[in-house]
C-alpha positions as CSV (number, residue, x, y, z in Angstrom):
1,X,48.6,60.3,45.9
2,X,45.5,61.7,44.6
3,X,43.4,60.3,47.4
4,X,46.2,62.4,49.6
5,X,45.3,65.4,47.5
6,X,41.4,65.0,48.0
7,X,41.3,64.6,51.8
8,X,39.1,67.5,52.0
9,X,36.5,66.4,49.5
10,X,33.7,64.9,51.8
11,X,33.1,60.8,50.4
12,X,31.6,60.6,46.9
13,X,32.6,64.2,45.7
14,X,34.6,64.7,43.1
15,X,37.1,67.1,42.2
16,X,35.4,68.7,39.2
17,X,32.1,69.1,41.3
18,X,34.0,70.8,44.4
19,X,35.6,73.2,41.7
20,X,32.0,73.6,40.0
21,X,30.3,74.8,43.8
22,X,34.0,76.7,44.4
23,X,33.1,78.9,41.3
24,X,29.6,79.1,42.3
25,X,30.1,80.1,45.3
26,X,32.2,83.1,44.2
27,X,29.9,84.0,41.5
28,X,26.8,84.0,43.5
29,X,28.3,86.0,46.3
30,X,29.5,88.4,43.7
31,X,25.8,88.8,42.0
32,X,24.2,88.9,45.7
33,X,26.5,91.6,46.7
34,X,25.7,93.6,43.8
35,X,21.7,93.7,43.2
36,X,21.1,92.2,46.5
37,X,19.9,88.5,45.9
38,X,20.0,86.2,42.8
39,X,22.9,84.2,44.4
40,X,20.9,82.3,46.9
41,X,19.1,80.4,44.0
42,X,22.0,80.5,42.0
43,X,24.0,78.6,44.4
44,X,20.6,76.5,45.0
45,X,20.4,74.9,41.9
46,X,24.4,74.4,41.7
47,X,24.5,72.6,45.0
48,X,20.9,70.6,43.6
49,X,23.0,69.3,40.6
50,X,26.4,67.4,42.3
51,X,24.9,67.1,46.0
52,X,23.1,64.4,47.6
53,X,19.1,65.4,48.1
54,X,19.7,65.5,51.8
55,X,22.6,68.0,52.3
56,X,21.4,70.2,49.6
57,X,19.2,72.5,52.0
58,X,21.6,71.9,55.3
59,X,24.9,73.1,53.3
60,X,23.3,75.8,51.3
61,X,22.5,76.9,54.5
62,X,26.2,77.6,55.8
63,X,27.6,78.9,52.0
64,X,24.8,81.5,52.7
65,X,25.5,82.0,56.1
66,X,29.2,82.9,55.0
67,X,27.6,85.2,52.2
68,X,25.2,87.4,54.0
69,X,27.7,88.0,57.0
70,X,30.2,89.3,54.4
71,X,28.1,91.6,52.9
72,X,26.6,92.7,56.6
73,X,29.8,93.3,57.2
74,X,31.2,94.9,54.4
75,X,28.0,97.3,54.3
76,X,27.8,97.6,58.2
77,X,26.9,101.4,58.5
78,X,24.4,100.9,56.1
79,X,22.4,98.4,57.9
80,X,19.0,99.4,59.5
81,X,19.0,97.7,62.5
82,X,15.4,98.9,64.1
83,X,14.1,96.9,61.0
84,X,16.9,94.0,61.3
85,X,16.4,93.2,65.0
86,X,12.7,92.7,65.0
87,X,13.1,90.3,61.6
88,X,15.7,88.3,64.0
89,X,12.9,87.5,66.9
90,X,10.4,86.6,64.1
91,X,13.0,84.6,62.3
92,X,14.3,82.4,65.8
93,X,10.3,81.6,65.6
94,X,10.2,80.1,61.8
95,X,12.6,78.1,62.2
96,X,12.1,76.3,65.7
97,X,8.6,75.9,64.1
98,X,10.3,75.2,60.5
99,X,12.2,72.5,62.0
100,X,8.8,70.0,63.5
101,X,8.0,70.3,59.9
102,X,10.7,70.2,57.5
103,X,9.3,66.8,55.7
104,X,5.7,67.5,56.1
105,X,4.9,69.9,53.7
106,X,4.3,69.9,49.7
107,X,7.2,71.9,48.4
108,X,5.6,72.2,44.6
109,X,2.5,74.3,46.4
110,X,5.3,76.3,48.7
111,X,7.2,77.3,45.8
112,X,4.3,78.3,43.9
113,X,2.7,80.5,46.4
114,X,5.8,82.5,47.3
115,X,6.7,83.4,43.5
116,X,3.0,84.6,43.2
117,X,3.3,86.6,46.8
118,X,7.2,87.9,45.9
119,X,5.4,89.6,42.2
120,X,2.2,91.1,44.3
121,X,4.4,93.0,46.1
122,X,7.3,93.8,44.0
123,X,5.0,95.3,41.4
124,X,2.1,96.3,44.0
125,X,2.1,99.4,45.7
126,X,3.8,98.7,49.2
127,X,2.0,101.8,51.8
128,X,4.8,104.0,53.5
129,X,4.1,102.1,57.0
130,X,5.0,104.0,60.3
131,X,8.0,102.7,62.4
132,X,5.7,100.7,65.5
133,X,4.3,98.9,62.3
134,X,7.1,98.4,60.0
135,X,8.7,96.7,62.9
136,X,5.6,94.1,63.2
137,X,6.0,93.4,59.9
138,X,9.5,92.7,59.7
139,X,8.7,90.3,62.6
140,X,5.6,88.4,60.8
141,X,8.5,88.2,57.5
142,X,10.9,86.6,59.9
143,X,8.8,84.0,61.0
144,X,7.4,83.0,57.5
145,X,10.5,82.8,55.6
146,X,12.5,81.2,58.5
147,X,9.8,79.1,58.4
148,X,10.0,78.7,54.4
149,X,13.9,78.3,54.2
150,X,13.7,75.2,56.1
151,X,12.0,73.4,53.2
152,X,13.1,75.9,49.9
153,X,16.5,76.7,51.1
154,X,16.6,80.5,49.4
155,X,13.6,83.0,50.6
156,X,16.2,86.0,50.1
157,X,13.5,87.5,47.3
158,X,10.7,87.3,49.3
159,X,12.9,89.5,52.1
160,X,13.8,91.7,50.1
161,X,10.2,92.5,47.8
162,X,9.5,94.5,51.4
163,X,13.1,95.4,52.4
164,X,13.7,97.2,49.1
165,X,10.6,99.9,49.2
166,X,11.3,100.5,52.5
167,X,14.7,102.1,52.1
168,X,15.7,105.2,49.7
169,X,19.7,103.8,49.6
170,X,20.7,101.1,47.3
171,X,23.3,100.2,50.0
172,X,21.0,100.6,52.9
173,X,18.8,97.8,51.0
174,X,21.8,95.6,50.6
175,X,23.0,95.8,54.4
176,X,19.6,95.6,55.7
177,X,19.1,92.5,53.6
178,X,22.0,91.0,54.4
179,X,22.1,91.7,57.9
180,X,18.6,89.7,58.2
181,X,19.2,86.9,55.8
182,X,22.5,86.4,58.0
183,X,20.4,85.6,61.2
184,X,17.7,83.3,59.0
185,X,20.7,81.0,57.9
186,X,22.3,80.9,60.8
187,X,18.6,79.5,63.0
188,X,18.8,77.2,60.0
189,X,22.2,75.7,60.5
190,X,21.6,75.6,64.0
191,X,18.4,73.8,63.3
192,X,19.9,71.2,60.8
193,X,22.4,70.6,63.2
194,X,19.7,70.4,65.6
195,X,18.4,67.9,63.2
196,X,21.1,65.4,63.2
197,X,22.8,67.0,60.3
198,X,26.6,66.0,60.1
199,X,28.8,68.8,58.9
200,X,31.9,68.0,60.2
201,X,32.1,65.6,56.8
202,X,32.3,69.0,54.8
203,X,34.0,71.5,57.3
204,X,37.7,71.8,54.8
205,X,34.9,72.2,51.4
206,X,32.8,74.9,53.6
207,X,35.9,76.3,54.2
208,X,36.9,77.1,51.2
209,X,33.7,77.9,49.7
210,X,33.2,80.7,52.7
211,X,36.6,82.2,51.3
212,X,36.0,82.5,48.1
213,X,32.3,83.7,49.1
214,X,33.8,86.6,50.6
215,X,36.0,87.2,47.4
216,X,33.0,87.5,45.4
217,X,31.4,89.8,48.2
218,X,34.2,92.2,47.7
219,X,34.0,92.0,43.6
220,X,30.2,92.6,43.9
221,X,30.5,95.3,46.9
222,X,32.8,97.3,44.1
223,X,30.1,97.2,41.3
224,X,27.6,98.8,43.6
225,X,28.8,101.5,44.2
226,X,29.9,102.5,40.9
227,X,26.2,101.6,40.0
228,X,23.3,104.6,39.4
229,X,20.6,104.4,42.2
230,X,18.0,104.3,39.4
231,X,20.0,101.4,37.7
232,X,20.4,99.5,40.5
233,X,16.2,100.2,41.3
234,X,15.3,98.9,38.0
235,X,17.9,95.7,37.8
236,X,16.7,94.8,41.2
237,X,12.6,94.6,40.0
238,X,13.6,92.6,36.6
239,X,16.2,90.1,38.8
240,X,13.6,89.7,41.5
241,X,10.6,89.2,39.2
242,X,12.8,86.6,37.0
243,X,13.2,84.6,40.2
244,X,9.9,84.9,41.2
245,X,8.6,83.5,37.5
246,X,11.4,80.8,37.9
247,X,9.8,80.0,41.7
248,X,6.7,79.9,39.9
249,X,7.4,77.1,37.3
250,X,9.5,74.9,39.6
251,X,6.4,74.8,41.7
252,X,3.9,74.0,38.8
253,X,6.0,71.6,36.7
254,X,5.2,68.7,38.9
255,X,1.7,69.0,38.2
256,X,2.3,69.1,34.2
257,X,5.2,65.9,34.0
């Protein structure tokens, strides 16, 4: 009977871990939606704990996927898409690329780098740039984090250390965010799938954690806009630099053990 009751479990997850990443996946959607990232690493490190190595990156991927397209469409008319639709072109590019090399590369090095990149330009001072420009560099950011994803799973900070100067609306910064992160994860499921990656295993779990995903969108959604621009401004640097710092040790502590 309680085999009958688990049918939806992929083989060698239990109960209490599905209802761990259920919870997660709620909670991160619910932080994303509300300062704009943090739940991509958040659900990161919950799927690193109870999932094997290998479907870590591939499901993280979908969870996301389900994330960032309830957001996108939650904040649709707040979405800049002349800055959205270049990021897609750039992002198809990382992660055809990504996908030649998603074993090849030293992760510890990867991890390091973009922490150290994501603080330059989150404290730095980012130039106003004009539109023809802004576009190519919403391009070169869609290549290099599609690129990145394939091998750290959640570049949502370094995405948004340029989306975030760029726009004057909290909400505009959220969409626009969203809208591009939605294309990145779905060229990475694609790609995984591409890769030999079988998800049909975990299509009921998905299921379920796309649902409540979209609860926690909602929840999140509600405390943005009762937030103060400037409060939202200031709890966005702090969150972002904290993941940076955290991208930063993950990436050195192999060189320390």
């Amino acid at each position: 009977m309680a085999m009958d009751f688990l049918f939806w479990l992929p083989a060698d997850l239990g109960l209490p871990a599905a209802l761990l990443i259920l919870a997660a996946s709620f909670f991160s959607s619910a932080l994303t939606a509300a300062f704009g990232l943090g739940g991509g690493i958040t659900m990161l490190a919950v799927l690193a704990l109870v999932l094997p190595v290998a479907a870590v990156i591939p499901i993280h991927g979908v969870v996301q996927l389900g994330s960032c397209l309830s957001r996108t469409f939650v904040q649709r008319r707040m979405v800049r898409w002349q800055m959205v639709w270049p990021f897609l072109l750039g992002a198809l590019v990382g992660a055809l690329v990504g996908a030649r090399f998603v074993v090849a590369l030293p992760e510890a090095f990867l991890k390091s780098v973009l922490g150290v990149f994501i603080l330059a330009m989150l404290w730095g001072k980012i130039p106003v740039l004009k539109l023809r420009v802004q576009r190519l560099v919403f391009a070169l950011i869609g290549v290099v984090t599609s690129f990145l994803t394939m091998f750290l799973g959640a570049t949502g900070p370094f995405v948004a250390a340029f989306v975030a100067p760029a726009l004057g609306d909290r909400r505009e910064v959220i969409g626009t965010h969203a809208a591009m992160m939605t294309f990145q994860h779905l060229f990475k499921v694609i790609a995984f799938s591409a890769l030999g990656f079988a998800f049909a295993a975990w299509v009921p779990l998905l299921a379920g954690l796309l649902a409540v995903g979209f609860l926690g969108t909602l929840a999140g959604s509600h405390g943005l806009s009762r937030m103060r621009e400037a409060d939202f401004r200031l709890a966005f640097r702090l969150l972002v630099s904290v993941l940076a710092l955290d991208l930063i040790r993950r990436g050195l502590t192999p060189l320390f053990a």
